[in-house]
VOBA-1610 file (N, C-alpha, C; in pm, whole numbers, padded with zeros to 5 digits, always signed):
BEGIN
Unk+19987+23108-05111Unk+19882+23110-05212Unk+19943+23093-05350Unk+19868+23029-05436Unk+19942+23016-05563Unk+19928+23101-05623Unk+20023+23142-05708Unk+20077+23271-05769Unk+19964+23334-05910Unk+19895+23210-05959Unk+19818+23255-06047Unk+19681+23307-05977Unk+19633+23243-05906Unk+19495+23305-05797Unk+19522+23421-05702Unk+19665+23470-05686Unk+19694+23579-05633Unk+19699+23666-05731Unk+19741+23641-05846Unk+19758+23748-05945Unk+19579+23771-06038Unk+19515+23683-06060Unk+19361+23699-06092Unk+19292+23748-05914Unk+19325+23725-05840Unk+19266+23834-05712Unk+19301+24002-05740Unk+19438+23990-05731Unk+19496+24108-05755Unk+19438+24196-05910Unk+19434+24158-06006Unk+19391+24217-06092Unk+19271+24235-06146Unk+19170+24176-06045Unk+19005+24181-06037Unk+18963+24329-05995Unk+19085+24431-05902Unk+19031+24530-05822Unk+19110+24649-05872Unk+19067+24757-05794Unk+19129+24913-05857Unk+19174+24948-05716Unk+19287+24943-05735Unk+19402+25024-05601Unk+19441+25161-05595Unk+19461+25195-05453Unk+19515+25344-05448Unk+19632+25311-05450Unk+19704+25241-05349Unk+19831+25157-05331Unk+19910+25097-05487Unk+19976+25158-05518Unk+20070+25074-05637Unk+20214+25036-05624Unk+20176+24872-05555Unk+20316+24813-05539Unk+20298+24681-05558Unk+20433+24625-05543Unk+20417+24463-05556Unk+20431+24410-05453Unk+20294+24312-05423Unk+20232+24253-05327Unk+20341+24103-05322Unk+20359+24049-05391Unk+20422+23950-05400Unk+20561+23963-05550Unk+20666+23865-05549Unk+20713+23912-05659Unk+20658+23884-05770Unk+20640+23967-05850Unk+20559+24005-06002Unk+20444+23985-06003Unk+20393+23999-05871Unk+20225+24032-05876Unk+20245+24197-05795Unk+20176+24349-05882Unk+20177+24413-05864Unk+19995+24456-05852Unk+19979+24565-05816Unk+19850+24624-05722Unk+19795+24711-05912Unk+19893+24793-05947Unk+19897+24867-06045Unk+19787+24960-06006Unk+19806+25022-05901Unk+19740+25107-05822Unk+19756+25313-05872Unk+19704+25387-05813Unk+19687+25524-05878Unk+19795+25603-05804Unk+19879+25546-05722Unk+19955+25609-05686Unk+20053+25543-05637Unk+20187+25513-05636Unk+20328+25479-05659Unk+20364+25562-05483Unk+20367+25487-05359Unk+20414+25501-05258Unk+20536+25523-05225Unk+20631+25420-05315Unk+20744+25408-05267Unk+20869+25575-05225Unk+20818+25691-05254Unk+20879+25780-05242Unk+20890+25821-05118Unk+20745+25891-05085Unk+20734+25842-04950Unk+20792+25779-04849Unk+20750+25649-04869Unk+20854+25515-04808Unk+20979+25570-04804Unk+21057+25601-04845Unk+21182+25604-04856Unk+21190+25800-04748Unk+21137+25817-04808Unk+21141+26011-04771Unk+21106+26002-04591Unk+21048+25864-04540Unk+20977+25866-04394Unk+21171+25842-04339Unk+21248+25776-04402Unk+21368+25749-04287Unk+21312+25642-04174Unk+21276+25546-04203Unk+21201+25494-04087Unk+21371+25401-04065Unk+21376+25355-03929Unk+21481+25254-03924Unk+21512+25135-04011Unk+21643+25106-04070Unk+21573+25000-04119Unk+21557+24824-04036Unk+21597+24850-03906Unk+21555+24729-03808Unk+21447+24790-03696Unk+21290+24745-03738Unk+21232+24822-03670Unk+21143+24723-03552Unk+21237+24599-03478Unk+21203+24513-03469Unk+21194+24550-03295Unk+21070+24523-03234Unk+21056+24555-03119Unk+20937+24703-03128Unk+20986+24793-03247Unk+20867+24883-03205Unk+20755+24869-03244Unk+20646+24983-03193Unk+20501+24923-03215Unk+20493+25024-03315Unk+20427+25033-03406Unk+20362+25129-03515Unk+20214+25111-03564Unk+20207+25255-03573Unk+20057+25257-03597Unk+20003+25348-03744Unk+19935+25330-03814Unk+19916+25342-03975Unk+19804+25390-03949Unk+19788+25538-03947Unk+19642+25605-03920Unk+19591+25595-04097Unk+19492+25556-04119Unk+19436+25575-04272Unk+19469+25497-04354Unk+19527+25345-04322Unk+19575+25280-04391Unk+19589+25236-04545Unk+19433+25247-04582Unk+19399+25248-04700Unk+19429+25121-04718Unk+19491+25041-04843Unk+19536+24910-04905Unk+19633+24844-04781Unk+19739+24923-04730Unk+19834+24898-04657Unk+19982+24858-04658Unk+19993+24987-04786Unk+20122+24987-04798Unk+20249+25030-04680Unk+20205+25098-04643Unk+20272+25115-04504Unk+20270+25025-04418Unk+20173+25021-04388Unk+20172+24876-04270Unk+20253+24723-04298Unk+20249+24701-04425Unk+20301+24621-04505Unk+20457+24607-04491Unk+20518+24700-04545Unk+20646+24769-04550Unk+20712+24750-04379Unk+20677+24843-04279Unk+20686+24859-04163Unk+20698+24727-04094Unk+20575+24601-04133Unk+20607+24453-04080Unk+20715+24440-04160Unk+20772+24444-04252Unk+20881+24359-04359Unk+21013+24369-04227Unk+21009+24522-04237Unk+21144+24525-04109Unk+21098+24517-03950Unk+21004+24432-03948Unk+21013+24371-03828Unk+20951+24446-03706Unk+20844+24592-03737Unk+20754+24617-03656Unk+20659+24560-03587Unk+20576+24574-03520Unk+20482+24486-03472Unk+20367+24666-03492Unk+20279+24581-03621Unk+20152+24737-03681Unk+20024+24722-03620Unk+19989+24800-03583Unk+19842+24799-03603Unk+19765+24913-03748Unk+19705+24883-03773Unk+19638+24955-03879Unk+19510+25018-03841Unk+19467+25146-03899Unk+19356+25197-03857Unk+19274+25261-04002Unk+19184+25219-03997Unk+19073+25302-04148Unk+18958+25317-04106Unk+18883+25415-04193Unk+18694+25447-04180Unk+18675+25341-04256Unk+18720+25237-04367Unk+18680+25110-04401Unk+18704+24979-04378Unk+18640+24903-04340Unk+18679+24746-04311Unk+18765+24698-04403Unk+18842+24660-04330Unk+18968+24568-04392Unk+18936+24513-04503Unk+18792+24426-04485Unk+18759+24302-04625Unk+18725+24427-04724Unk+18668+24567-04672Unk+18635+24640-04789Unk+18737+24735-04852Unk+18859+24740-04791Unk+18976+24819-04835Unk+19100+24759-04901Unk+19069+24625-04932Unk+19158+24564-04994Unk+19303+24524-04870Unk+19293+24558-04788Unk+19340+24566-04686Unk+19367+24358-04630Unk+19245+24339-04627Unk+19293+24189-04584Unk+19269+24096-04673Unk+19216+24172-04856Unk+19310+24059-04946Unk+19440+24062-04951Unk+19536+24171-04952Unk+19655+24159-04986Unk+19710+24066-04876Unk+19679+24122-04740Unk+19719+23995-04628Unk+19695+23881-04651Unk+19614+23822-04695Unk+19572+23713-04701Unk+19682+23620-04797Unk+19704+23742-04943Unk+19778+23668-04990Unk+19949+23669-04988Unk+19970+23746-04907Unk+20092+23798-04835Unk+20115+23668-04734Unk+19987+23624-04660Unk+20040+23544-04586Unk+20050+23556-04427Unk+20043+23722-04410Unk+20054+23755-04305Unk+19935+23809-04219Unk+19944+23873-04101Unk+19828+23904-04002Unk+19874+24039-03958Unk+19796+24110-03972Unk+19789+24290-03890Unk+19689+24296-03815Unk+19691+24352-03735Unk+19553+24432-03643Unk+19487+24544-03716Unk+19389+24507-03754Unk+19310+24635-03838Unk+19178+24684-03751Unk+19173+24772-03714Unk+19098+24834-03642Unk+18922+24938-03748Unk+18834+24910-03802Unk+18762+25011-03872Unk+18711+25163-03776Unk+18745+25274-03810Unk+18702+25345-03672Unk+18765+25464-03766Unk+18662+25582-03739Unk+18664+25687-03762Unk+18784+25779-03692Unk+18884+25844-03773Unk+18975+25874-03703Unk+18981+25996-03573Unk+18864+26080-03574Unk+18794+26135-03445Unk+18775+26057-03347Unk+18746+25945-03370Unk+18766+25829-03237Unk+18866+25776-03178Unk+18949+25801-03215Unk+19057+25729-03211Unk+19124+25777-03039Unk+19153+25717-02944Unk+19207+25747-02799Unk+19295+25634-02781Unk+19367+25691-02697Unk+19468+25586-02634Unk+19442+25494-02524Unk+19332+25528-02455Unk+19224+25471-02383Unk+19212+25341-02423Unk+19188+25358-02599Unk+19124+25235-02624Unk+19215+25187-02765Unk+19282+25205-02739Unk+19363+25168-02903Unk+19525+25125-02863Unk+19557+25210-02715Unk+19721+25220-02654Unk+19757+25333-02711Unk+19904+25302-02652Unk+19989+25395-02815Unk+20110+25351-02794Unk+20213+25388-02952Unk+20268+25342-03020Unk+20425+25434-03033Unk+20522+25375-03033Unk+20641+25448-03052Unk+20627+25554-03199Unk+20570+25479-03331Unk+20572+25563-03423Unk+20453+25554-03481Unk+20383+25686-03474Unk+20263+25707-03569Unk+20255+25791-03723Unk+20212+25681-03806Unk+20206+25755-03946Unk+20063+25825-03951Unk+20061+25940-04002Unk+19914+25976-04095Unk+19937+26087-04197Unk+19930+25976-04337Unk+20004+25990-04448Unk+19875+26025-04522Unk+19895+26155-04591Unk+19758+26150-04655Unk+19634+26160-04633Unk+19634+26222-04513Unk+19507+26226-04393Unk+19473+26350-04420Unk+19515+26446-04351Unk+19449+26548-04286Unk+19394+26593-04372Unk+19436+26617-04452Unk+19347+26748-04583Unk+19161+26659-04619Unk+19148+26517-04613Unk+19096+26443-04646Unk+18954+26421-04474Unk+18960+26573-04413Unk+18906+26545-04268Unk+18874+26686-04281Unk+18748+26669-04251Unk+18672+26786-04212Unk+18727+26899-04066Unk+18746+26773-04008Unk+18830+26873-03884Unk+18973+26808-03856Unk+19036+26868-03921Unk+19210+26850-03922Unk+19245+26878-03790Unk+19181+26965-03671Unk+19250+26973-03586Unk+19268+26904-03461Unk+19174+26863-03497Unk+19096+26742-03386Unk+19158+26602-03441Unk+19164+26569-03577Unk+19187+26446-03636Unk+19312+26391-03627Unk+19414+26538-03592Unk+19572+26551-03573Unk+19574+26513-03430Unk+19479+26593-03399Unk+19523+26542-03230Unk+19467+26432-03143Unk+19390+26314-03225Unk+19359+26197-03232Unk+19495+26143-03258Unk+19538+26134-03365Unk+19645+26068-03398Unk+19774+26106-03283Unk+19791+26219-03277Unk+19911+26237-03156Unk+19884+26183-03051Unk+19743+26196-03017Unk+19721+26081-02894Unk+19774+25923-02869Unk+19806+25895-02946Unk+19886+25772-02988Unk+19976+25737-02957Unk+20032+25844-03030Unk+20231+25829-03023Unk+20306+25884-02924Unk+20363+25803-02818Unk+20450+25800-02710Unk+20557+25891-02752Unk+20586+25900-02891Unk+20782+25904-02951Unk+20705+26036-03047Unk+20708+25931-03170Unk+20702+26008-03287Unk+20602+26012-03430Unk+20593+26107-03441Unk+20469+26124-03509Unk+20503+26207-03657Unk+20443+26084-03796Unk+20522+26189-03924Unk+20370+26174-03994Unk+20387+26339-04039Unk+20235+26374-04081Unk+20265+26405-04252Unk+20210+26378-04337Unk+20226+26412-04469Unk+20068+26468-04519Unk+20107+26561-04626Unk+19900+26608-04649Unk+19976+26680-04757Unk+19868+26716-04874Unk+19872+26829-04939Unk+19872+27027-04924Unk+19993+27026-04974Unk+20027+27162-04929Unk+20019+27243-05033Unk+19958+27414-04990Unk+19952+27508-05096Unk+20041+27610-05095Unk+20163+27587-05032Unk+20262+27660-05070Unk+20300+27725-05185Unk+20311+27682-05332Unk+20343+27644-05444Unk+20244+27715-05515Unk+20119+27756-05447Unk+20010+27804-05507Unk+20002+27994-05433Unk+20111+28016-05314Unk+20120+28101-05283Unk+20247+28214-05306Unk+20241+28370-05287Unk+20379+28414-05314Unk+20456+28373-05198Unk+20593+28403-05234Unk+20693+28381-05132Unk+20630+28402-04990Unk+20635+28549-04994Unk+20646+28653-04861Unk+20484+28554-04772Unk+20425+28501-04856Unk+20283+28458-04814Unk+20319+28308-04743Unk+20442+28235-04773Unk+20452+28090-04766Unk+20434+28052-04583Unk+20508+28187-04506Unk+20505+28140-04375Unk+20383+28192-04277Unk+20288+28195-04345Unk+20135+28253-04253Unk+20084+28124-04194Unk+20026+28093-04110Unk+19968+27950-04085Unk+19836+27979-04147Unk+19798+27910-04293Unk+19685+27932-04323Unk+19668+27837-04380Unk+19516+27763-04405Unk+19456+27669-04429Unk+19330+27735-04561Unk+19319+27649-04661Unk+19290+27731-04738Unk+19140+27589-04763Unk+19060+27632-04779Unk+18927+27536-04779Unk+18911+27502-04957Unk+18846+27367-04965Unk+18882+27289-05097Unk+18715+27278-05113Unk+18640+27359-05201Unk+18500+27316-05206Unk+18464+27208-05258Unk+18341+27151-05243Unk+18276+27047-05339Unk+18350+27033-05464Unk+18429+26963-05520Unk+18431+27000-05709Unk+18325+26969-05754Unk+18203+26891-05714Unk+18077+26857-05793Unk+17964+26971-05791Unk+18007+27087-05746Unk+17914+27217-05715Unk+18008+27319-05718Unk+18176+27314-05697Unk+18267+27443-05774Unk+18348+27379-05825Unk+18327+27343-05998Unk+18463+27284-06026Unk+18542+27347-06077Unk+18564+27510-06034Unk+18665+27604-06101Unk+18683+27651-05978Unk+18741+27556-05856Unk+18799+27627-05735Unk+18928+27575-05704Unk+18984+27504-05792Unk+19144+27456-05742Unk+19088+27343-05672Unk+19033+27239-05689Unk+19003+27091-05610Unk+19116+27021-05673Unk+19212+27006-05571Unk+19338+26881-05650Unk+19258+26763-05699Unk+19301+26718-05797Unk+19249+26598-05909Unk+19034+26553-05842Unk+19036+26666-05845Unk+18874+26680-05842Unk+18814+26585-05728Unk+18857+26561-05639Unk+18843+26481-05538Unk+18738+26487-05430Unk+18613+26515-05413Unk+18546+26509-05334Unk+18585+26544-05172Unk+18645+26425-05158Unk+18675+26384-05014Unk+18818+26513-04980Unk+18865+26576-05065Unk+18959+26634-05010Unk+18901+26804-04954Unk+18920+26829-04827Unk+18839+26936-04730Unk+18962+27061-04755Unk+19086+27082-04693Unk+19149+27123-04705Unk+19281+27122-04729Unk+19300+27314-04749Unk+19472+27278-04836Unk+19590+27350-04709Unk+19697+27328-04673Unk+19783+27366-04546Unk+19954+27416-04578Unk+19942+27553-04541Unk+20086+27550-04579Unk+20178+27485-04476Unk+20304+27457-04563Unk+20395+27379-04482Unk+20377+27449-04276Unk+20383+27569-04296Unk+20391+27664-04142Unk+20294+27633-04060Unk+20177+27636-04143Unk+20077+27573-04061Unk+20039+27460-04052Unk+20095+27316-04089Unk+20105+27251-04078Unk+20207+27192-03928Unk+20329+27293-03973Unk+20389+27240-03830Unk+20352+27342-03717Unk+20282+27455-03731Unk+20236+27535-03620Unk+20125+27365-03523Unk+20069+27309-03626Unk+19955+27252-03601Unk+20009+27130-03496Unk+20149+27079-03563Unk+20186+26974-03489Unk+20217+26987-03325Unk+20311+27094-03337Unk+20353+27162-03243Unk+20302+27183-03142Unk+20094+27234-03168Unk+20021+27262-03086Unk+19951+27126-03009Unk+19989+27014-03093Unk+19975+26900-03033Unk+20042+26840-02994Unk+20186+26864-02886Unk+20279+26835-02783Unk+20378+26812-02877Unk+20403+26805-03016Unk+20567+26759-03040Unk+20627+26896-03096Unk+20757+26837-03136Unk+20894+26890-03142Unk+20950+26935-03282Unk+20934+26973-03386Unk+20905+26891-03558Unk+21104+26903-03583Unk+21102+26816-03632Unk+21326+26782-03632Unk+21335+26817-03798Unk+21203+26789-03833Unk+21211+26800-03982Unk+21082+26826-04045Unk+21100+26914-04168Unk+21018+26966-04233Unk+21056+26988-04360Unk+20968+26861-04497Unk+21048+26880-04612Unk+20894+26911-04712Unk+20900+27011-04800Unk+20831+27032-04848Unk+20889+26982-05054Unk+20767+26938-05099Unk+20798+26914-05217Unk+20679+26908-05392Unk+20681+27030-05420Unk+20580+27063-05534Unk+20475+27107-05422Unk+20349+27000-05380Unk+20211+27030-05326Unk+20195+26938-05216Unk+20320+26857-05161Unk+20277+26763-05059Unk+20435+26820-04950Unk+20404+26830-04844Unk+20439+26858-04714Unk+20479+26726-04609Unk+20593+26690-04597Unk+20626+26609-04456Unk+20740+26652-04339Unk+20631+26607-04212Unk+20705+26650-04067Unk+20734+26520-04037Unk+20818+26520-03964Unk+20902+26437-03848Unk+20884+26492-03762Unk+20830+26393-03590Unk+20798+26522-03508Unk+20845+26392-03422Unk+20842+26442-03303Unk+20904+26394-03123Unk+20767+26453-03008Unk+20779+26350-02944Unk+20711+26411-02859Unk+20797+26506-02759Unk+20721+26605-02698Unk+20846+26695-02609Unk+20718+26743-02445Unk+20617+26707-02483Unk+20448+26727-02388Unk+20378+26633-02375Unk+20302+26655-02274Unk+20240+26549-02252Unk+20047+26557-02356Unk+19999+26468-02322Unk+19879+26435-02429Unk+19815+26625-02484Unk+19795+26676-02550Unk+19710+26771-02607Unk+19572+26757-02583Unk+19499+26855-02521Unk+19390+26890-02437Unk+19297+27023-02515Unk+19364+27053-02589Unk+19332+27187-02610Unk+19171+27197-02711Unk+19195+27079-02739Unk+19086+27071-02854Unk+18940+27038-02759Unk+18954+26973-02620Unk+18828+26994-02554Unk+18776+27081-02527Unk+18853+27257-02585Unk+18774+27343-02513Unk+18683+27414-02682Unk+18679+27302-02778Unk+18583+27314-02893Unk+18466+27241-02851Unk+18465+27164-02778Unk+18423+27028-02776Unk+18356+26953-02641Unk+18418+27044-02512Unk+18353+26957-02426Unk+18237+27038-02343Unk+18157+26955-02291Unk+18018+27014-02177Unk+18084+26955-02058Unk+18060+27046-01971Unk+18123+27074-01820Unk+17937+27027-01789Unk+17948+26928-01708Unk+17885+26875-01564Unk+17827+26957-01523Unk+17684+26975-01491Unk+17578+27088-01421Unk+17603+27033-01265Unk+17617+27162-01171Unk+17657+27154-01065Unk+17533+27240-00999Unk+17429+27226-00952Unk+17359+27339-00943Unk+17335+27397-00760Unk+17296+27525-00775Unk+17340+27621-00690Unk+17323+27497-00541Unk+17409+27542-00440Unk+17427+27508-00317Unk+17326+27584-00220Unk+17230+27573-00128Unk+17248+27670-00023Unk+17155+27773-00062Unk+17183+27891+00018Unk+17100+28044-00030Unk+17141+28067-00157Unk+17015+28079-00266Unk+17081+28128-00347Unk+17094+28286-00400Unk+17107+28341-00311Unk+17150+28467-00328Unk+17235+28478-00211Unk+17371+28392-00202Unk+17466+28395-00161Unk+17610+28349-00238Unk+17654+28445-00260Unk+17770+28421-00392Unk+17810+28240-00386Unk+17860+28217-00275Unk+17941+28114-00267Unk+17853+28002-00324Unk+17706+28041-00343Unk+17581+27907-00389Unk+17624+27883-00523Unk+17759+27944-00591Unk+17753+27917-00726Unk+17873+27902-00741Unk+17847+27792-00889Unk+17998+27759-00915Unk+17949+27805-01054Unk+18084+27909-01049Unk+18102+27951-01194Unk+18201+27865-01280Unk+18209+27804-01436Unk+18289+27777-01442Unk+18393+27872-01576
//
């Protein structure tokens, strides 16, 4: 694409993603990834594995991850054409699998899974973190690195290792409750402990755990097989109804 119609594309829109899409065409986006990027340790020949970008957003990750030779799929609650997601491809040049799908949906059933799963910036941003985590672990065969906002920093010491989750109200109905940068969409806040209590409970291993100011990242392994635990929030058991006499114990299945 020519460099001036990539750069009037690019500077028509407002990014979360702030990087350069091409050289000296930048996103000038609200948040500066590259730390991250660098803080994940990802290989840097990542050619042969599959990766998967829960929340993709713009697609800086996914982006990055093809450069060294992954093969991505991408996943968001917004369509690609509406996430800026398959302009930058477009003018990148390249092709991802972008999937639109609520991350509660998300199964291996129907999606596969993947040596390495990101979900960067997720959880706190999900009404049910525990379920949304264990969507995403459903995924990953290997390894799974979770990043979210953490309230460590907001707690005393002796308080840092409780697994507690601390709830983020409306800011448009409490805006004197601690809502990080007044954000609507953000549900809850997780200390680093309970964060990896959380992983943990969804079959992996965590090798690493780096905490820094208000944001939290694991490195995790799988070490179990798929996590189940969350169907017993969630599932209806099959009506089986009585057999036989029913005033004979065996006419019933209890479950």
């Amino acid at each position: 694409m020519d460099a001036d119609i990539a750069q009037r594309l690019v500077a028509a829109h407002r990014w979360h993603h702030d990087f350069e899409v091409r050289p000296g065409i930048r996103t000038r986006g609200a948040y500066n990834p590259e730390g991250l990027w660098q803080a994940l340790a990802l290989p840097e020949d990542m050619t042969g594995l599959r990766v998967a970008d829960v929340g993709a957003s713009n697609g800086y990750f996914a982006f990055r991850a093809l450069e060294r030779g992954a093969s991505v799929t991408a996943f968001d609650y917004r369509h690609q054409d509406n996430s800026g997601f398959a302009l930058l491809a477009l003018i990148r040049g390249v092709e991802i699998p972008h999937h639109q799908v609520n991350v509660l949906e998300l199964t291996p059933e129907a999606y596969g899974q993947f040596d390495i799963v990101l979900a960067l910036g997720l959880l706190y941003h999900t009404a049910d973190p525990y379920r949304a985590l264990s969507s995403c672990a459903g995924l990953s065969a290997q390894r799974l690195l979770v990043e979210s906002y953490c309230i460590d920093h907001l707690l005393p010491e002796a308080r840092r290792g409780e697994l507690a989750m601390r709830f983020l109200p409306d800011p448009e109905r409490f805006p004197d409750q601690g809502q990080p940068n007044r954000d609507p969409s953000n549900f809850w806040g997780f200390t680093a402990a309970c964060l990896k209590a959380l992983v943990e409970d969804v079959g992996f291993a965590v090798d690493r755990l780096e905490v820094s100011g208000d944001r939290a990242l694991i490195d995790a392994r799988r070490v179990g097989g798929q996590a189940r635990r969350h169907m017993l929030a969630y599932q209806r058991f099959d009506r089986i109804p009585p057999a036989g006499d029913p005033l004979e114990p065996s006419s019933w299945v209890i479950f």
